[in-house]
C-alpha positions as CSV (number, residue, x, y, z in Angstrom):
1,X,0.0,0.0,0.0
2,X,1.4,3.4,-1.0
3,X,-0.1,6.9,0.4
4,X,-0.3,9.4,-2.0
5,X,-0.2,13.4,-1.1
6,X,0.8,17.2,-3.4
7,X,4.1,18.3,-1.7
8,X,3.2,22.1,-2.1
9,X,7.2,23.3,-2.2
10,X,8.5,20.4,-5.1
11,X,4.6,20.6,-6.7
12,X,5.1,16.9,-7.3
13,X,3.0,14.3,-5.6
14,X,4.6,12.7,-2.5
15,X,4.4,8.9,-2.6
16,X,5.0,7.2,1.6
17,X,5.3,3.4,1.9
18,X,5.6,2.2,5.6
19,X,5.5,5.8,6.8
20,X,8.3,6.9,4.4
21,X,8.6,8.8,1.8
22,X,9.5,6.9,-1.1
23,X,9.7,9.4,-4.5
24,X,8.2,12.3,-6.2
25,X,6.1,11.7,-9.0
26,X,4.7,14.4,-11.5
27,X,1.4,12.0,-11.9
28,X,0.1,8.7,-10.0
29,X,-2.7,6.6,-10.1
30,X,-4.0,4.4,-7.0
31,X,-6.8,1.4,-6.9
32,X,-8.5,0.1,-4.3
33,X,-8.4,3.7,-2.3
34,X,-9.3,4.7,1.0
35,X,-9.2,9.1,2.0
36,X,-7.6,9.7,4.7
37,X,-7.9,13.0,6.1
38,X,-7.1,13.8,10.2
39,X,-9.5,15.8,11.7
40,X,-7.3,16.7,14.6
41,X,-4.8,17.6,12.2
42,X,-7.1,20.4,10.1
43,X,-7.7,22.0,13.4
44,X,-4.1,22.2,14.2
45,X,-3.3,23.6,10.8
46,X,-6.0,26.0,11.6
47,X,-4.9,27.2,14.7
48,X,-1.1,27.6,14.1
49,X,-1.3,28.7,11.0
50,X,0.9,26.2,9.7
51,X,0.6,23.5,6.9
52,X,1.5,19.7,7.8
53,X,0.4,16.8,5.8
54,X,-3.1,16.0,7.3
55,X,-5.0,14.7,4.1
56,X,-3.4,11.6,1.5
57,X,-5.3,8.7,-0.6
58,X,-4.1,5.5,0.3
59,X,-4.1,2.7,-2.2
60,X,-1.6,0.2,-4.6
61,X,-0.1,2.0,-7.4
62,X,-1.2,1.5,-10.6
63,X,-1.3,2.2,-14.3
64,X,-4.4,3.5,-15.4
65,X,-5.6,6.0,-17.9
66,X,-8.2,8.6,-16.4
67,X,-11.7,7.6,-17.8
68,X,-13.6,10.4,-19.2
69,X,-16.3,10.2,-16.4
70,X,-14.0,11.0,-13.2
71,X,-14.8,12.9,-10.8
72,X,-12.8,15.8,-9.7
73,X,-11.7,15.0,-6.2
74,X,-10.6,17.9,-3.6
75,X,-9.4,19.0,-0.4
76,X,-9.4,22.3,1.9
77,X,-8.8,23.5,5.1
78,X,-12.0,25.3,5.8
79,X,-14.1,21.6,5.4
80,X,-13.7,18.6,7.0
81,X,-13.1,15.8,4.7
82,X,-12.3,14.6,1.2
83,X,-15.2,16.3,-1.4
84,X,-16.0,15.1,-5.1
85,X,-18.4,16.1,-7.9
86,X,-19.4,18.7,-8.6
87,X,-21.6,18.9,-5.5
88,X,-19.2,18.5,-3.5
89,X,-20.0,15.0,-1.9
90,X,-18.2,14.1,1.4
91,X,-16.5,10.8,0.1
92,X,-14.3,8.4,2.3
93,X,-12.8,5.4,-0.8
94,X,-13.3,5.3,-4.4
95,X,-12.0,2.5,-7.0
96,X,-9.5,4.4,-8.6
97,X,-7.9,7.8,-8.1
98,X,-5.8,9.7,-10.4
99,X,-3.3,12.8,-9.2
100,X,-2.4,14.9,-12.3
101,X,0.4,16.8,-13.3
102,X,-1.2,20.1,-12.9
103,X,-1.9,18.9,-9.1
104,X,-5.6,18.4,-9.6
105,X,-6.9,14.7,-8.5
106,X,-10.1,12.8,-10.0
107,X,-11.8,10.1,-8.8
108,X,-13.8,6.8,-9.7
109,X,-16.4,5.4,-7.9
110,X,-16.4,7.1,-5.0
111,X,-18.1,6.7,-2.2
């Protein structure tokens, strides 16, 4: 299982196996994904005024085009949680998720 998270500074996504960091990739796709996002840790961040890693997709690496249909998947500060579509659904897994070059992630199946 590999987490998956944007490192702001390199703009590259951050891949962690067994709590360490393993690479930087420009672009990654996971299956089988569960979003983690610490609750305790967004209030931190909120509080100090500081950014920490509080929010990552966890999953086994894969290569996968991005279907057509995926949904764009995001993360902020000001709202608890992992939100897709473009309602803004709280989601918690998906089948697939893809982290782009640009630093935008999509989603498939999410749930």
């Amino acid at each position: 299982m590999a987490d998956v998270y944007r490192h702001r500074r390199l703009k590259a996504w951050s891949v962690r196996e067994g709590g360490r960091v393993v690479g930087h990739r420009e672009a990654a796709c996971l299956v089988g994904v569960i979003l983690v996002a610490s609750e305790a840790g967004r209030l931190r961040c909120i509080a100090r005024g500081q950014r920490e890693v509080v929010a990552w997709a966890r999953g086994e690496i894969a290569d996968r085009p991005r279907p057509a249909g995926a949904e764009r998947l995001r993360y902020q500060l000001d709202r608890p949680g992992f939100r897709a579509g473009e309602e803004e659904r709280p989601v918690t897994r998906a089948v697939a998720a893809w982290f782009e070059r640009n630093g935008s992630a999509w989603i498939e199946g999410g749930e």
